[in-house]
TORTIZA-766085 format. One record per residue (C-alpha): residue in one letter; x, y, z. Coordinates in nm, 3 decimals, decimal comma. Example, Ala and Ser with C-alpha at 12.3 -4.5 7.8 and 13.67 -1.06 7.14 Angstrom:
BEGIN
{code->a; x->1,230; y->-0,450; z->0,780}
{code->s; x->1,367; y->-0,106; z->0,714}
//
This chain:
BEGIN
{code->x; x->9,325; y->10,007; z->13,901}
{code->x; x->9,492; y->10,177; z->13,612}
{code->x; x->9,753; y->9,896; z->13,616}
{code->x; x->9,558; y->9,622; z->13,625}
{code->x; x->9,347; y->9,771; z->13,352}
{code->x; x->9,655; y->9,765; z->13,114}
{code->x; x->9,786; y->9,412; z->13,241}
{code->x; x->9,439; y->9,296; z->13,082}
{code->x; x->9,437; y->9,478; z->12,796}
{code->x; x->9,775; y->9,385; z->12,712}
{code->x; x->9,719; y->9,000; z->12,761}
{code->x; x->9,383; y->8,985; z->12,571}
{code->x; x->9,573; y->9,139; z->12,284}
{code->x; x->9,911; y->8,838; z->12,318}
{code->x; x->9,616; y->8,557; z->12,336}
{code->x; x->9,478; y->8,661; z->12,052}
{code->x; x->9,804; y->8,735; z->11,838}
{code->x; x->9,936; y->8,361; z->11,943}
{code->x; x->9,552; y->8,245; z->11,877}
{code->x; x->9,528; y->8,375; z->11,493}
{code->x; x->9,821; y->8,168; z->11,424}
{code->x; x->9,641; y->7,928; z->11,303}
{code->x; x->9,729; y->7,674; z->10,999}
{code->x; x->9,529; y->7,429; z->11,058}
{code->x; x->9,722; y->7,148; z->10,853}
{code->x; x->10,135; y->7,088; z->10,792}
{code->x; x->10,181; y->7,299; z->10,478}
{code->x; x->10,390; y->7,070; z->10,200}
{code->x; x->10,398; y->7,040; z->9,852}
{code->x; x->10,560; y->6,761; z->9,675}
{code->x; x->10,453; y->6,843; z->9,347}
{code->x; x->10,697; y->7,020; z->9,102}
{code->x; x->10,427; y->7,159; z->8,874}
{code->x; x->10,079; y->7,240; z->9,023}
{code->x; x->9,790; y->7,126; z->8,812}
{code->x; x->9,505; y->7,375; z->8,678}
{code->x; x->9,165; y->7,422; z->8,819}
{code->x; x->8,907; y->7,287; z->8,593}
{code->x; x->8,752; y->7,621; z->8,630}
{code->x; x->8,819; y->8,015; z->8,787}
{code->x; x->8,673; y->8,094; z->9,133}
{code->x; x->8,570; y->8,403; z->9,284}
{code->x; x->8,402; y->8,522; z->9,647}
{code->x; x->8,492; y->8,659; z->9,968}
{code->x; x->8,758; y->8,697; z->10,280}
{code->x; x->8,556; y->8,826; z->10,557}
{code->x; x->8,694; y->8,851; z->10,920}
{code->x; x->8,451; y->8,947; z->11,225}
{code->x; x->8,586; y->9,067; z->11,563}
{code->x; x->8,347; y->9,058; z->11,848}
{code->x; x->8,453; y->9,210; z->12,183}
{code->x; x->8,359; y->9,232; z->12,541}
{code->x; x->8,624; y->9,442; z->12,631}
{code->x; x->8,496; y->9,712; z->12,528}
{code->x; x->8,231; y->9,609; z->12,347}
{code->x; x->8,207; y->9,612; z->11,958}
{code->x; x->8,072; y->9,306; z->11,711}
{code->x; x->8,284; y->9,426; z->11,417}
{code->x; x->8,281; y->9,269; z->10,986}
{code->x; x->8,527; y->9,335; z->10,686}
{code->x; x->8,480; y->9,194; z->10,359}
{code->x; x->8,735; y->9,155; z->10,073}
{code->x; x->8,712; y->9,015; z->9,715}
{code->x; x->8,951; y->8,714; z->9,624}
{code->x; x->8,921; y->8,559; z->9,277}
{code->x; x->9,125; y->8,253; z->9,211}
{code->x; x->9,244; y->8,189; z->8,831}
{code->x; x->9,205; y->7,798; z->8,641}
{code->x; x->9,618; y->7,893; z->8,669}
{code->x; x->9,567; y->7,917; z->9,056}
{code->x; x->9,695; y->8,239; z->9,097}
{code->x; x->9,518; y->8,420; z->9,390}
{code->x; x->9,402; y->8,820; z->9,426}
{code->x; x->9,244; y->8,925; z->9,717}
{code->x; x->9,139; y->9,267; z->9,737}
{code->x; x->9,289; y->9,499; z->10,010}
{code->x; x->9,067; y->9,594; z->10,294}
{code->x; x->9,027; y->9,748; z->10,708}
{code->x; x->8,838; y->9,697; z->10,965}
{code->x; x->8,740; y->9,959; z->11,223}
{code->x; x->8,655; y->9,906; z->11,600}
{code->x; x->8,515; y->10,136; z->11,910}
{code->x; x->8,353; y->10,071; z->12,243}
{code->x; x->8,318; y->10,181; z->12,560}
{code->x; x->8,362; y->9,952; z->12,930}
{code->x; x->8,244; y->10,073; z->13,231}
{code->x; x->8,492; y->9,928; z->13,490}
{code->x; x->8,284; y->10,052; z->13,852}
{code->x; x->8,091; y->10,374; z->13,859}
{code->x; x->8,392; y->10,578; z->13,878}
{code->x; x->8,583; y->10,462; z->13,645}
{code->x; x->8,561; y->10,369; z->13,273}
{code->x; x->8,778; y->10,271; z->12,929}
{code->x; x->8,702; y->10,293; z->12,566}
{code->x; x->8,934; y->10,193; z->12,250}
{code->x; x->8,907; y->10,272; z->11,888}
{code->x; x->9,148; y->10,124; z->11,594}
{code->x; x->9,163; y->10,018; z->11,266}
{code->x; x->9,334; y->9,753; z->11,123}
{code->x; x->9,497; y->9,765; z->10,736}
{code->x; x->9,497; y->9,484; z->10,577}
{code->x; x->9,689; y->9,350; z->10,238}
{code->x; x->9,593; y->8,963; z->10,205}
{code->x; x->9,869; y->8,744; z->9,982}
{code->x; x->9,762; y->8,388; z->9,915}
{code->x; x->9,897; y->8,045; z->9,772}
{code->x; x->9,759; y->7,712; z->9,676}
{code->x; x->9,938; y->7,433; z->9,812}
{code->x; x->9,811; y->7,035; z->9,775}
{code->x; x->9,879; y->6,828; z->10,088}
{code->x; x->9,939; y->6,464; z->10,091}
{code->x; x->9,669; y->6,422; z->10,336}
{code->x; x->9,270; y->6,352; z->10,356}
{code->x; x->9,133; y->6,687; z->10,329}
{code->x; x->9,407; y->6,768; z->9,960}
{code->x; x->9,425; y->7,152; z->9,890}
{code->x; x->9,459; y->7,395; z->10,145}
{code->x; x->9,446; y->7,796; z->10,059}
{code->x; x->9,691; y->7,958; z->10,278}
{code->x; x->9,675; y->8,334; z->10,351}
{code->x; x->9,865; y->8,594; z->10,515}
{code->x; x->9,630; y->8,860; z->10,602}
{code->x; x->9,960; y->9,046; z->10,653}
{code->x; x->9,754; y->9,302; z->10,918}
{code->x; x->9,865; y->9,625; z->11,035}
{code->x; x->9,718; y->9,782; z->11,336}
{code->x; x->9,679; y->10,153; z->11,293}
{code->x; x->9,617; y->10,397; z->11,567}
{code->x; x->9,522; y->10,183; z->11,859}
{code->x; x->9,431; y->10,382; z->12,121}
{code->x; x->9,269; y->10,256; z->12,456}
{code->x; x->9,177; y->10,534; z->12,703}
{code->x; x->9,131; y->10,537; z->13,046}
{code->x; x->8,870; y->10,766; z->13,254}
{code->x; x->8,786; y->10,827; z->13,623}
{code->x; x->8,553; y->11,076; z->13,806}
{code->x; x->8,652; y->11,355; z->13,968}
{code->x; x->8,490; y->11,497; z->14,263}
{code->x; x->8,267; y->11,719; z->14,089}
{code->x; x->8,174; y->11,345; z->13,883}
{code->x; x->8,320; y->11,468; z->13,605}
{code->x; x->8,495; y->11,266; z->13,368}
{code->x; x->8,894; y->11,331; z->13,362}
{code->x; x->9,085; y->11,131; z->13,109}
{code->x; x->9,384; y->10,933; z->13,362}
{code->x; x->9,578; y->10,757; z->13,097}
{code->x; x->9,632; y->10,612; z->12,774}
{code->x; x->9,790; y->10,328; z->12,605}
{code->x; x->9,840; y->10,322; z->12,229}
{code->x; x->9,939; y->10,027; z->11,955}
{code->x; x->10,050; y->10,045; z->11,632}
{code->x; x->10,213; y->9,717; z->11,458}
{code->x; x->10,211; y->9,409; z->11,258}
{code->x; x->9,987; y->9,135; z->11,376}
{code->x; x->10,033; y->8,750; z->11,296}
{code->x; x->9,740; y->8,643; z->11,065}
{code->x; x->9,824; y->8,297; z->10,900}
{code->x; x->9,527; y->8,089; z->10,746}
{code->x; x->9,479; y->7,815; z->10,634}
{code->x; x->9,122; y->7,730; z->10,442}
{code->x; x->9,006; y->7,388; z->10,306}
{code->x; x->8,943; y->7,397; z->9,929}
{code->x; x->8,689; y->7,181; z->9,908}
{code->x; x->8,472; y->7,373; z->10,181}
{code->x; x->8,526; y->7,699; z->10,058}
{code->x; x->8,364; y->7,576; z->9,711}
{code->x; x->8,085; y->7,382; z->9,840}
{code->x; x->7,963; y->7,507; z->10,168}
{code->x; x->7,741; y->7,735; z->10,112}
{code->x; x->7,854; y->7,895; z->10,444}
{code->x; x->8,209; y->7,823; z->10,347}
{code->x; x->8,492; y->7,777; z->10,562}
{code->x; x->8,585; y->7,938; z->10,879}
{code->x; x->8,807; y->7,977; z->11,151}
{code->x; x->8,711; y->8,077; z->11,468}
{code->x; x->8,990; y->8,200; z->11,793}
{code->x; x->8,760; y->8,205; z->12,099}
{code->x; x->8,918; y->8,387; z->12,409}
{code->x; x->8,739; y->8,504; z->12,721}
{code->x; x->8,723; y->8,901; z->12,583}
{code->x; x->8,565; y->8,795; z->12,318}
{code->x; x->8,618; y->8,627; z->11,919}
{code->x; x->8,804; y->8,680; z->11,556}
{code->x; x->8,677; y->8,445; z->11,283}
{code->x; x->8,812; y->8,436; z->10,929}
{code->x; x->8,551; y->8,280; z->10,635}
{code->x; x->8,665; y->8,245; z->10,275}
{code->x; x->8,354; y->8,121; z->10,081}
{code->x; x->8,418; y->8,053; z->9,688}
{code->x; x->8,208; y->8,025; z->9,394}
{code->x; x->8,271; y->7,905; z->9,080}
{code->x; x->8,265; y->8,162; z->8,803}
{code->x; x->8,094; y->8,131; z->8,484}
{code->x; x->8,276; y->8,238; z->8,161}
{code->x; x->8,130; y->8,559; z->8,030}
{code->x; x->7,975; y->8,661; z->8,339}
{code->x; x->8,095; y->8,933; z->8,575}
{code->x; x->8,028; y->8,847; z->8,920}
//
């Protein structure tokens, strides 16, 4: 049981590594000299986790601005998961983690329909990963049976329409759907008025 346990763990976790690799578009830049934005931008990189396996429905939030010069900041920020799974009535698992994350990101236009294309690298680091196995004893007591930590760098490559991010009021996302559960990335942009602080 224990085994089996791990084996799912284990290859919920590569799905969804291979799964956030997403770019969405052939990244290319033919242009020597980029050309300004007619104006600065400003909003939010938000990333929400939901899991069945445990269970936890999870949200982060960081600030990006974008200067006229197209020079991207987006804040630093983590994201913090628990849950509990009842596997039979003897027998249960919970995990708890956090994830650190320091987002870098370019502007790149594409010779294609859609034109610019934000790419980040939510360069994330899993911290303290810990999932925990439990079975009853014959008292019914819970006795802890096994663990299996993670720590590491995940893959996190995006790539976000500019256009949608600006005028979507919803912006744009991406969504990896696996059967333990979700991630999706939204970057939603506003233009920012000179003088005002947003």
């Amino acid at each position: 049981m224990k085994t089996n346990i791990y084996l799912l763990l284990l290859s919920g976790l590569l799905l969804f590594l291979a799964g956030m690799q997403v770019t969405g578009c052939k990244k290319e830049n033919n242009n020597e000299t980029d050309p300004a934005l007619e104006q600065s931008y400003w909003g939010t990189l938000t990333v929400t986790w939901k899991s069945s396996y445990p269970s936890w429905d999870v949200t982060a939030s960081m600030g990006v601005e974008i200067s006229a010069e197209r020079v991207i900041v987006i804040e630093p920020g983590s994201l913090l998961y628990s849950g509990e799974k009842m596997v039979s009535d003897d027998s249960k698992l919970t995990r708890n983690g956090w994830w650190d994350m320091s987002p870098t990101g370019e502007m790149v236009d594409n010779v294609d329909q859609w034109g610019t294309y934000i790419y980040i690298d939510a360069h994330i680091m899993v911290m303290e990963d810990v999932t925990r196995v439990y079975a009853k004893d014959n008292s019914g007591n819970w006795v802890l049976v096994g663990t299996a930590p993670f720590m590491g760098d995940v893959p996190a490559e995006l790539a976000f329409r500019f256009d949608l991010s600006t005028t979507d009021d919803n912006g744009h996302s991406i969504s990896v759907q696996e059967s333990t559960g979700s991630i999706t990335w939204t970057l939603t942009l506003f233009p920012q008025t000179p003088g005002i602080v947003p």
